[in-house]
TORFITI-890684 format. One record per atom (N, C-alpha, C): x, y, z. Coordinates in steps of 0.05 Angstrom, whole numbers, plus 5000, padded with zeros to 4 digits. Layout:
N
XYZ...
This chain:
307
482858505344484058525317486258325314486458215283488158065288491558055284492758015292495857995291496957925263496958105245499058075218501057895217502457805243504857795234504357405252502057335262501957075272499656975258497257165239494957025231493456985244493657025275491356945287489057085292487157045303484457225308482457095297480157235277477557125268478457175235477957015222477656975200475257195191475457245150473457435145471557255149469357545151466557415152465857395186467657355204466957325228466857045237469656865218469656525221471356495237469956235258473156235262475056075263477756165260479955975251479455765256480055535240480555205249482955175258484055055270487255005277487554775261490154795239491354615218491654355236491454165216491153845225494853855228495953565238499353595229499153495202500853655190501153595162502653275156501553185140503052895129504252865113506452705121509952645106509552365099509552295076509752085061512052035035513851825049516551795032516051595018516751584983515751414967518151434951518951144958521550954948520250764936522650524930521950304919523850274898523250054875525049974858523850114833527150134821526750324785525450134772523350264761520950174739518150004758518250074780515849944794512850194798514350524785512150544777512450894797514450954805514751224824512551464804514251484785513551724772509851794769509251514769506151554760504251484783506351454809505751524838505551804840507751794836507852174847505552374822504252334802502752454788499752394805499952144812497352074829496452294843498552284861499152364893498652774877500552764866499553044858495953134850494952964839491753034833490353014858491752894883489752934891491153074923492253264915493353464930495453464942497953304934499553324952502453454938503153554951505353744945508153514942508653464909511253284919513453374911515553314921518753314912519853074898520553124888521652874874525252964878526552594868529952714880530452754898529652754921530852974942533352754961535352784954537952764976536552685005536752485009535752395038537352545056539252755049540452935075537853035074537053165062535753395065532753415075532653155082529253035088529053155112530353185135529353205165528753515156530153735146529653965136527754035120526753905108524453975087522053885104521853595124520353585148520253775165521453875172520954075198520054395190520254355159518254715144515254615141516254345135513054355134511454215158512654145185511654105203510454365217511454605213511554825229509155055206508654935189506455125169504854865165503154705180501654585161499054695141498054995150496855015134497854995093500655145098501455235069502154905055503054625065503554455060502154285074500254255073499153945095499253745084500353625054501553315051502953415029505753275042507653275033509152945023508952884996510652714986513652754973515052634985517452614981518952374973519952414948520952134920523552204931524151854937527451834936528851624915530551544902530451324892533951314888534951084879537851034886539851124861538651364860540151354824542551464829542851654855545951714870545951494898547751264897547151114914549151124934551151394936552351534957550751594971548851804957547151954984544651714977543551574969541551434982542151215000544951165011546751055035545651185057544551415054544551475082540651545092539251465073536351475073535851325102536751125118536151065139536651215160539151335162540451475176538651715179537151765159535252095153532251995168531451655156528451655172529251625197531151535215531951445237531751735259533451945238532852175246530052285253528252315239526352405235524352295250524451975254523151825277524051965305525952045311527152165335526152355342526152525323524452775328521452915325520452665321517352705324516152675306516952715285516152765265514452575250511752485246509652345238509252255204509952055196511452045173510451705164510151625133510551415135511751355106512951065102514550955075512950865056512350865030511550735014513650624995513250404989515150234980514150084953514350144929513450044910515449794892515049614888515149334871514849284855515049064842514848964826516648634826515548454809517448204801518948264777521848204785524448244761523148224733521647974723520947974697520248204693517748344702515848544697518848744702519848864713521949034715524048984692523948844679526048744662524048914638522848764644520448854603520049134604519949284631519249574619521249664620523649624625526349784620526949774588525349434576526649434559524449604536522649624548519949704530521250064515522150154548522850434552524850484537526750314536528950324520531550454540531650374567532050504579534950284601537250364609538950154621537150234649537250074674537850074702538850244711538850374727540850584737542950464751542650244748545550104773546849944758545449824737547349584722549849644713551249934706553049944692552849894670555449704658555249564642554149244636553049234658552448874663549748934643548248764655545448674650543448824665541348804661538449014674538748814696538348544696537648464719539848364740543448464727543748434747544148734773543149014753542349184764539949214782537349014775535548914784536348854822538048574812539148464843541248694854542248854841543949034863541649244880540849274857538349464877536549334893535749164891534549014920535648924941538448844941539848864960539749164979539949284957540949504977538749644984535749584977532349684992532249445010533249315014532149035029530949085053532649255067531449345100530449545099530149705078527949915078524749745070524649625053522749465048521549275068523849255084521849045110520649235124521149535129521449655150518349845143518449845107516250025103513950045109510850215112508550275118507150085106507850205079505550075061507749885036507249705020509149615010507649524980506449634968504949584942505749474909504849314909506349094888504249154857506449314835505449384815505149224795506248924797506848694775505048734757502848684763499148714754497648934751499549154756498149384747499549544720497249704713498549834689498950124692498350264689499050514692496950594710493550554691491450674704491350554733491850274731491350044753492750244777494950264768496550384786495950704804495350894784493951014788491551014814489450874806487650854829488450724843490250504855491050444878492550714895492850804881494551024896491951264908490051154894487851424896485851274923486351004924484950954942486450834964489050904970490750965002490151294999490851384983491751704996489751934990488051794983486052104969484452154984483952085011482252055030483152365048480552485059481752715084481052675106481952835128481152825152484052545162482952505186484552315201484452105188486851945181487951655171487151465182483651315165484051075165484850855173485450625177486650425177485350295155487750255126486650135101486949825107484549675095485849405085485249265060486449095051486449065026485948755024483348595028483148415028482648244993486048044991485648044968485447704971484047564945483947274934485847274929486947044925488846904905489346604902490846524881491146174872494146064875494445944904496545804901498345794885496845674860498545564841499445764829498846014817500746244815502346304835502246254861503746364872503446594895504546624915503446814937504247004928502747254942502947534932504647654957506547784945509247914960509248014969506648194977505748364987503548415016503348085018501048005045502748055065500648175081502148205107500747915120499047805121497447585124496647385101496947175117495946965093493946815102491046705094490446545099489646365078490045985090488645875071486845765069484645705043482345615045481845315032485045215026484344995017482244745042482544815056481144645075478744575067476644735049474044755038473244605022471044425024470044304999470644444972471744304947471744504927469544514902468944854906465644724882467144644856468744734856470344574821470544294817468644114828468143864834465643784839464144014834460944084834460744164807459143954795459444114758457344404752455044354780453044594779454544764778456044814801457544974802460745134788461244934786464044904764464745184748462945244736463245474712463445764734461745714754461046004774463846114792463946284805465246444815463746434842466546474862465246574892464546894895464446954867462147214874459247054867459246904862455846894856454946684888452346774887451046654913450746374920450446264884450146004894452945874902454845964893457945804907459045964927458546184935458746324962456846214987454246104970453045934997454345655003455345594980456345314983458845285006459745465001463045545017462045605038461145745050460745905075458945645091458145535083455645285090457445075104460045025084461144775092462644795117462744575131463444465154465344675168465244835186467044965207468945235186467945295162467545615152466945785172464945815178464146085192464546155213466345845221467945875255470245995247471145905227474645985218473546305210472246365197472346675194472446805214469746705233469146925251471846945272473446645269476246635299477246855277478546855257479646955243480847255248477347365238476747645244478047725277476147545298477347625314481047625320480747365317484447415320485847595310484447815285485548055278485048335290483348335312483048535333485648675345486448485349488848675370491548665345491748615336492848675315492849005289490049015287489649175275489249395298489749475318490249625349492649685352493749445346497149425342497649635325496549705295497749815274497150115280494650165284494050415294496350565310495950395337498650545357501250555342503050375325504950405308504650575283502850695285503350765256502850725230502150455232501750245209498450355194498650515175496150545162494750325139496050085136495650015107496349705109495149525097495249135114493649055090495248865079494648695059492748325072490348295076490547995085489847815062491147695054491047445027489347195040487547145015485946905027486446634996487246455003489346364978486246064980486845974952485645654948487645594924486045374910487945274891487545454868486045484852485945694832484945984841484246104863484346384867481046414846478646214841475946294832474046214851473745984873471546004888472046064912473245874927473545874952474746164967477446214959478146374972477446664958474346664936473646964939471746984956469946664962467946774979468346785010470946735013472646725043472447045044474647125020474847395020473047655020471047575002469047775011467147815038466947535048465547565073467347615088470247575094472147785112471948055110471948155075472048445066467948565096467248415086464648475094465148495135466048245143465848335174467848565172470648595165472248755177470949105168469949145152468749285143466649535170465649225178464249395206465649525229468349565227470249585252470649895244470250105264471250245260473450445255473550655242476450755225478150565207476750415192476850195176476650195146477950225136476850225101478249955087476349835072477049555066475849555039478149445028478449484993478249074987476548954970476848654964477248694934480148494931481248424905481748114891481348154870481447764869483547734841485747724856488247754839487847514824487347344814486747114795484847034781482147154793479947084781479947164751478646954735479546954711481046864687483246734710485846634700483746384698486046194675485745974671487045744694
């Protein structure tokens, strides 16, 4: 019979108990207007219990109730953000703690570029929480100063510039909406030089090295999603050596992240406009790494399109 007061024994029906997975602690910071609030609604649909506010004292405490019940809480998100920047002084001092004591945990760190941070404060009608009386952006730069080493330090580090609400939304649905044991996500995205690198790569590679079909008029109009300029690319001269060293040289790396902790790796594959070369680099990476297992690999082509 079973024990009232520990839960244990056989479940009704004659089932029997599973023993709770450890519950997961996921801290979601970042900069005002990069998009928390419509994180934490995410994260709520798809089951996770969040706090929002919470006093970085109080983090190692709210960790250790729900380390010790994971059935009643098994993911736990917890919003911090600098709007008391007394107590968010001591948010390192709290993960530092919490790393000490066992506790299995990771940062999400949400972004944005100042312009884009600038327009929705002003859209909102809304000051900075830091500017005082200055300007939004020079509340902007006080608050990145003072995320700077949390942001190097973070899990995952997700850059909202280009997303909109919904955008935002499913990025969030496809790190965390997943069950069972964590993945190793990656997020193999395109992009064009000439805009600019994405802030967000943990990896860069480049593909200008490649014949360019934008100098092929057959080709010219097409995209390295279509076959005929994905064959073209992959065909030319010492491609499929650079992928395949590539891939490999990301073996012990992505081994690396596992044992650390690291659930989540951005690799950028850049050309000059971000439409042939470096999507059909990118998808045939998305495609080998794909085969590796405990692997989930997301391909994005942050430019395609652009002029």
């Amino acid at each position: 019979m079973a024990d009232p007061t520990t839960g244990s024994g056989p479940e009704p029906d004659g089932m029997t108990p599973v023993k709770p997975e450890e519950a997961e602690l996921l801290v979601v910071t970042g900069m005002s207007g990069a998009g928390r609030s419509t994180a934490s609604d995410a994260l709520e649909d798809h089951g996770w219990y969040v706090v929002e506010n919470l006093p970085p004292q109080m983090l190692g405490t709210l960790a250790e109730l729900v380390s010790h019940s994971p059935r009643s809480i098994s993911k736990l998100a917890v919003v911090i953000d600098v709007r008391s920047k007394d107590l968010f002084a001591d948010i390192r001092t709290a993960l530092r703690a919490l790393a000490a004591s066992g506790v299995t945990f990771r940062v999400l760190f949400l972004d944005a570029s100042d312009n884009v941070l600038v327009r929705r404060f002003e859209q909102g009608r809304r000051p900075h929480p830091l500017q005082g009386g200055g300007r939004i952006l020079e509340g902007i730069a006080a608050e990145r100063e003072i995320l700077r080493e949390l942001k190097e330090s973070a899990d995952i580090v997700l850059d909202t510039t280009s997303l909109n609400v919904h955008g935002l939304a499913t990025a969030i649905t496809e790190l965390f909406s997943e069950t069972g044991p964590v993945a190793l996500r990656l997020n193999v995205m395109s992009f064009g030089f000439k805009y600019g690198l994405p802030v967000d790569a943990n990896f860069v590679a480049d593909a200008r090295f490649i014949p360019n079909p934008h100098w092929v008029p057959a080709l010219r109009p097409h995209t390295g999603l279509d076959e005929d300029v994905s064959d073209y690319v992959m065909a030319a001269e010492g491609v499929s050596n650079f992928v395949e060293r590539y891939v490999l040289a990301l073996e012990p790396v992505l081994d690396g992240y596992r044992r650390e902790n690291k659930h989540y790796a951005t690799i950028a594959v850049g050309c000059t406009g971000g439409k042939h070369r470096s999507v059909a680099v990118a998808v045939e990476l998305s495609r080998r790494l794909a085969q590796y297992p405990r692997v989930t690999v997301t391909t994005t082509h942050r430019d395609l399109g652009r002029e």
